[in-house]
C-alpha positions as CSV (number, residue, x, y, z in Angstrom):
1,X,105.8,-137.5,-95.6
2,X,104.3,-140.9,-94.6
3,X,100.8,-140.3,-93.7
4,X,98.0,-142.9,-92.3
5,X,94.6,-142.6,-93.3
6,X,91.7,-143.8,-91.6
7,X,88.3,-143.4,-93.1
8,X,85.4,-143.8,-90.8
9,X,82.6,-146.1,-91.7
10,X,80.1,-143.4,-91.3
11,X,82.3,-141.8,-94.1
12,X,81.6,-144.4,-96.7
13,X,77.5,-145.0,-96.3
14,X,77.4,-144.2,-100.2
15,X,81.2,-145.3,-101.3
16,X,84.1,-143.6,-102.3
17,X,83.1,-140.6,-103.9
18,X,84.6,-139.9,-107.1
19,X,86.0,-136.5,-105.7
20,X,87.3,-137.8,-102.3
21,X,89.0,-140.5,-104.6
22,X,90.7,-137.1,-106.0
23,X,91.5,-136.0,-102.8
24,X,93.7,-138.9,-101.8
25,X,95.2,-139.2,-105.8
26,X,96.2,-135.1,-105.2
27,X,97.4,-136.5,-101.7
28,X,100.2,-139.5,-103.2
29,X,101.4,-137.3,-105.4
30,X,103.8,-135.4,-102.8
31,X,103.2,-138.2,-99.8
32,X,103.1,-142.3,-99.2
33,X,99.7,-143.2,-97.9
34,X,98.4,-146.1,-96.0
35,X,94.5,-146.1,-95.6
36,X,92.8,-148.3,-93.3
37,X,88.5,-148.8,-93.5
38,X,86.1,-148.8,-91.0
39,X,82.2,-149.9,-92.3
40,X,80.4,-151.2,-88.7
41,X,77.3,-149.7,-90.3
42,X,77.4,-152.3,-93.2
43,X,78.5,-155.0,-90.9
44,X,75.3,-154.5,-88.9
45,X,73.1,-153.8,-92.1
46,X,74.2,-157.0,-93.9
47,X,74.3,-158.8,-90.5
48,X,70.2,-157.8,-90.1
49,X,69.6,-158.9,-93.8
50,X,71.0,-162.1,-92.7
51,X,68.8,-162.7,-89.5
52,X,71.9,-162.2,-87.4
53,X,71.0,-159.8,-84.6
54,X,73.9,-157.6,-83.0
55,X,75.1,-157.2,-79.8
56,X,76.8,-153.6,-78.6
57,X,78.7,-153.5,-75.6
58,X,80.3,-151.0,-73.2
59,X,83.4,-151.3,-71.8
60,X,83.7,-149.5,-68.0
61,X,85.9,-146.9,-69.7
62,X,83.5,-145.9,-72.2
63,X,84.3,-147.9,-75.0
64,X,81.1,-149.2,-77.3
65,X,81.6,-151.9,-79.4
66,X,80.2,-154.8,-81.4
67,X,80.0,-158.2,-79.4
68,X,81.6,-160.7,-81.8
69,X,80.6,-164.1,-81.4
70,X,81.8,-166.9,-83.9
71,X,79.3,-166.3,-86.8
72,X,79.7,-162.6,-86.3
73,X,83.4,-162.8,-87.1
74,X,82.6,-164.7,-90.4
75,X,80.2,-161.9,-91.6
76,X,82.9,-159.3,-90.5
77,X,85.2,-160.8,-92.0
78,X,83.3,-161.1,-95.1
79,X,81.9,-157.5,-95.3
80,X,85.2,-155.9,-94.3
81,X,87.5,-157.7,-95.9
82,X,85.2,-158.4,-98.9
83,X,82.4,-155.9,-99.9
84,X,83.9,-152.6,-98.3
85,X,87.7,-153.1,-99.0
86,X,87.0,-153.9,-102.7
87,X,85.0,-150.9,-103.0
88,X,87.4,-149.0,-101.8
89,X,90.0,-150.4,-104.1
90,X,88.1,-150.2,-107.3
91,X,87.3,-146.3,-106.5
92,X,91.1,-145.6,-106.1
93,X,91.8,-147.9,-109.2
94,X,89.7,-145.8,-111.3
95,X,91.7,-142.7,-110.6
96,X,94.8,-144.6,-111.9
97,X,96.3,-145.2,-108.4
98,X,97.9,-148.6,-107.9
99,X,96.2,-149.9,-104.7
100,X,96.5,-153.2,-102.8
101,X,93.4,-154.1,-100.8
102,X,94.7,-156.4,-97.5
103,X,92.8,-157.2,-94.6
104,X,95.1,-158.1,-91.3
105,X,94.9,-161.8,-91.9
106,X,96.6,-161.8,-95.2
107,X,100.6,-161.6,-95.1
108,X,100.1,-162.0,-91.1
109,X,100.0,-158.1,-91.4
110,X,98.1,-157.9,-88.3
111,X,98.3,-160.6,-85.5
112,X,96.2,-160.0,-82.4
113,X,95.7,-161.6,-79.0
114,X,92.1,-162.6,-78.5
115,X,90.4,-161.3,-75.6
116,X,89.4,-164.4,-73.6
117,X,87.0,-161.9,-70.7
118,X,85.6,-158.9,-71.6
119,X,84.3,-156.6,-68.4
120,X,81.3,-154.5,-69.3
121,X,78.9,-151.8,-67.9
122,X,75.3,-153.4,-68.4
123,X,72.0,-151.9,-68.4
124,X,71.9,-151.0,-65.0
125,X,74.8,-149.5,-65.2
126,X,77.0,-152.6,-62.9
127,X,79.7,-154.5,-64.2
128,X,79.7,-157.5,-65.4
129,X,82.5,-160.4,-66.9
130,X,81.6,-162.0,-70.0
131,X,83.4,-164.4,-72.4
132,X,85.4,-162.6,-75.0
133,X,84.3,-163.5,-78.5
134,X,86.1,-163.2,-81.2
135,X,87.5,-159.6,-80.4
136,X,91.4,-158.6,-80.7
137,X,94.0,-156.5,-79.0
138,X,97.1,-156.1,-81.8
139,X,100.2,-157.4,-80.7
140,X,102.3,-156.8,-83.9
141,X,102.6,-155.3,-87.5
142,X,104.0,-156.7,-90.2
143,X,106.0,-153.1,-91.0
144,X,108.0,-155.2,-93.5
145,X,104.8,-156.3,-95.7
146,X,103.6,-152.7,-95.7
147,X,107.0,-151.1,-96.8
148,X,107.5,-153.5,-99.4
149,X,104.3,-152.0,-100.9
150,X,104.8,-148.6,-100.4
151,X,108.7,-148.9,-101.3
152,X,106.9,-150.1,-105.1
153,X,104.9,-147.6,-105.8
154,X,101.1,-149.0,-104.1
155,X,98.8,-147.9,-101.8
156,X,97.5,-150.3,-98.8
157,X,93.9,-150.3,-97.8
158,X,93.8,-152.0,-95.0
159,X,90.4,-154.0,-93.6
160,X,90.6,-154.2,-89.7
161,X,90.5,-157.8,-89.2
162,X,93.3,-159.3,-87.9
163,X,94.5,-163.1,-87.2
164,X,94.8,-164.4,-83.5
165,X,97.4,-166.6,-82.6
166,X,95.1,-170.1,-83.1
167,X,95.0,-168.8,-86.5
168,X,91.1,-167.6,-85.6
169,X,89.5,-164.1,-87.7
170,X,89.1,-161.3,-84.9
171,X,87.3,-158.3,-85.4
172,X,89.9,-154.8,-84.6
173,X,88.3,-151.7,-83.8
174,X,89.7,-149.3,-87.1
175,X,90.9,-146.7,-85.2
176,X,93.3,-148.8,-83.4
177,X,94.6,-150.4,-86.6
178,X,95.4,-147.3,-88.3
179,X,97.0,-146.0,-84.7
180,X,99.0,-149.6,-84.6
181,X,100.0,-149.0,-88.6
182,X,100.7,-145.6,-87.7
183,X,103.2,-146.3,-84.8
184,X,105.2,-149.4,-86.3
185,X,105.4,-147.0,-89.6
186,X,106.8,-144.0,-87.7
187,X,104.7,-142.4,-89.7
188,X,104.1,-138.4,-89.9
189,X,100.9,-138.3,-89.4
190,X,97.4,-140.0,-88.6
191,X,94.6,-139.1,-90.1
192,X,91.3,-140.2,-88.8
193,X,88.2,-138.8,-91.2
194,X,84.7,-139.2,-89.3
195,X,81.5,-138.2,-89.7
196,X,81.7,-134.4,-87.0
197,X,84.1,-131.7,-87.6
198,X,86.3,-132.8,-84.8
199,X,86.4,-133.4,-80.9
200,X,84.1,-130.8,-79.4
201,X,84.1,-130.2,-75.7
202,X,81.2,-128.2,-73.9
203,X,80.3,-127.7,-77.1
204,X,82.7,-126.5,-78.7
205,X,85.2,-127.4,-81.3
206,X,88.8,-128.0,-79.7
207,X,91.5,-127.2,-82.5
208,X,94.7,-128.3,-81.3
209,X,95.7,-130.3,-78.0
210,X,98.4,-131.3,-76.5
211,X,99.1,-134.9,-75.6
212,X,98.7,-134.2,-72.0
213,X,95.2,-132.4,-72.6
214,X,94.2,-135.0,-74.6
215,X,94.6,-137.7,-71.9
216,X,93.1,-135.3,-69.6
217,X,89.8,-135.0,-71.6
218,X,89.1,-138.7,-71.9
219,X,86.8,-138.6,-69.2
220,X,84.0,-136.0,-70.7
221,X,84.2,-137.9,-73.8
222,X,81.3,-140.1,-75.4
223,X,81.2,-143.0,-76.6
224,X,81.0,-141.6,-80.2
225,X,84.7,-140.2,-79.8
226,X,86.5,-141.5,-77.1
227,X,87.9,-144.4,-79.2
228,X,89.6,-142.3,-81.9
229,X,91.3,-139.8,-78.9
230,X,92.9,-143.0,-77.5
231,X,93.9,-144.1,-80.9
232,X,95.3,-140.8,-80.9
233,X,97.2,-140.9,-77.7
234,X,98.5,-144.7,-78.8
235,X,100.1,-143.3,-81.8
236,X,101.7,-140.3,-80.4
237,X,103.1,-143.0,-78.1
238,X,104.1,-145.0,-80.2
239,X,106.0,-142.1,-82.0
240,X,103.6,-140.8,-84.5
241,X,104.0,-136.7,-84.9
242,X,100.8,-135.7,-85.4
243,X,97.2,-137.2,-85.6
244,X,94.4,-134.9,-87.0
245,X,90.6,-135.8,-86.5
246,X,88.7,-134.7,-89.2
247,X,85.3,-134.2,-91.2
248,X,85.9,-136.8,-93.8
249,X,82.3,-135.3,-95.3
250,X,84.9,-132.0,-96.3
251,X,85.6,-131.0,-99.6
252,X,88.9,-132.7,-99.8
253,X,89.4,-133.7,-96.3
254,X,93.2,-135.1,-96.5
255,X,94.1,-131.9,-98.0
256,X,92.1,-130.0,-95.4
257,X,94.2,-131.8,-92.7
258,X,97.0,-131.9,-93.8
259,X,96.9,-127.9,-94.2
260,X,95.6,-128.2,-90.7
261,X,92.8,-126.2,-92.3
262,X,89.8,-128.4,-90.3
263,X,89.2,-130.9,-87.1
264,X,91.1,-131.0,-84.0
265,X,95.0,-131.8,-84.2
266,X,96.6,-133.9,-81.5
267,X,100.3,-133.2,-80.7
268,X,103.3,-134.4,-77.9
């Protein structure tokens, strides 16, 4: 199988552990894996150390997200594509695996139309138009860059920054790059690892939903998960099987998954 892997920032506060890195070497052995990174919590930790203050938005659909202005896409840029993704490689390289760390600018692998308005909810709750930033909607995968790789034998890891069309760094939310990989793939499954066990709903944890339900339940969903449910819905779309959300904090958490063992699985 062709699996997608998406590990949550939250997931990777102290690095790759040494037995997660197992956990994904166990994985290749009998699959082809794309990862993509998250890391917002660096992003706005370095950001701090650097005097830059951030800016969180909502969008009227319940969508938080980082305002990105000019400066804040260079230290995205950097930290994702720099720090976190290189971590990320050395930890799988150490287990022997032969990993390629890309962020969406390089090889054009991820070309996105830059949001000129954004519409927001501010704090009293009205909505408001404000100018876009330097924040991306994907228009296109470069399928052929990716299968290259994986046709020889590496593993992408994937930073979610991708290139506008003036040639301009924009910050991608992570969940939607993996379900954009995902869906120009055809791959067999999305995995998206986060910091809870899964989508709970009146408190309690849902185990398998329909496509359908899924859409359904958007509207009693936080902020905190609403983002990786539509990333879920895009990629069954887009013709993904399966997408699991799961604890990436597990004992072997792809493994878990793909034995459908934890989180909540998302199916047509």
């Amino acid at each position: 199988m062709l699996l997608v892997v998406k590990l949550g920032g939250s997931t990777l506060e102290e690095g790759v552990s040494e037995e997660f890195a197992r956990d994904i070497k166990r994985t290749y052995e009998n699959h082809k894996l794309v990862i993509v990174h998250g890391g917002g919590r660096k992003v706005t930790e370095i950001s701090t150390k650097l005097g830059k203050e951030q800016k969180f938005i909502v969008s009227p659909e319940g969508f938080r997200s980082r305002y990105t202005d000019r400066e804040t896409a260079e230290i995205y840029t950097m930290v994702m594509a720099g720090k976190i993704n290189k971590e990320i490689v050395l930890a799988l390289q150490r287990q022997g695996l032969n990993v390629v760390g890309l962020s969406g600018i390089d090889g054009a692998l991820a070309v996105a139309e830059r949001k000129k308005q954004l519409i927001i909810i501010d704090e009293r709750g009205r909505k408001r138009v404000i100018e876009g930033g330097y924040t991306g909607k994907i228009s296109r995968i470069n399928v052929e860059l990716l299968r290259i790789l994986i046709e020889n034998g590496y593993i992408p890891v994937v930073a979610p920054v991708a290139v506008g069309t003036e040639f301009e760094p924009l910050n991608t939310d992570g969940d939607r790059m993996a379900a954009n990989i995902a869906g120009a793939l055809n791959a067999d499954m999305l995995i998206l690892l986060t910091d809870v066990s899964g989508l709970k709903l009146d408190g309690k944890l849902i185990q398998r939903m329909s496509l359908v339900e899924a859409k359904d339940s958007l509207p009693r969903i936080g902020h905190g998960m609403i983002t990786k449910i539509y990333a879920a819905i895009e990629a069954i779309e887009m013709g993904v099987k399966k997408v699991t959300i799961s604890p990436g904090m597990e004992p072997s958490p792809i493994t878990s998954s793909l034995e459908n063992k934890c989180g909540t699985v998302i199916e047509r």
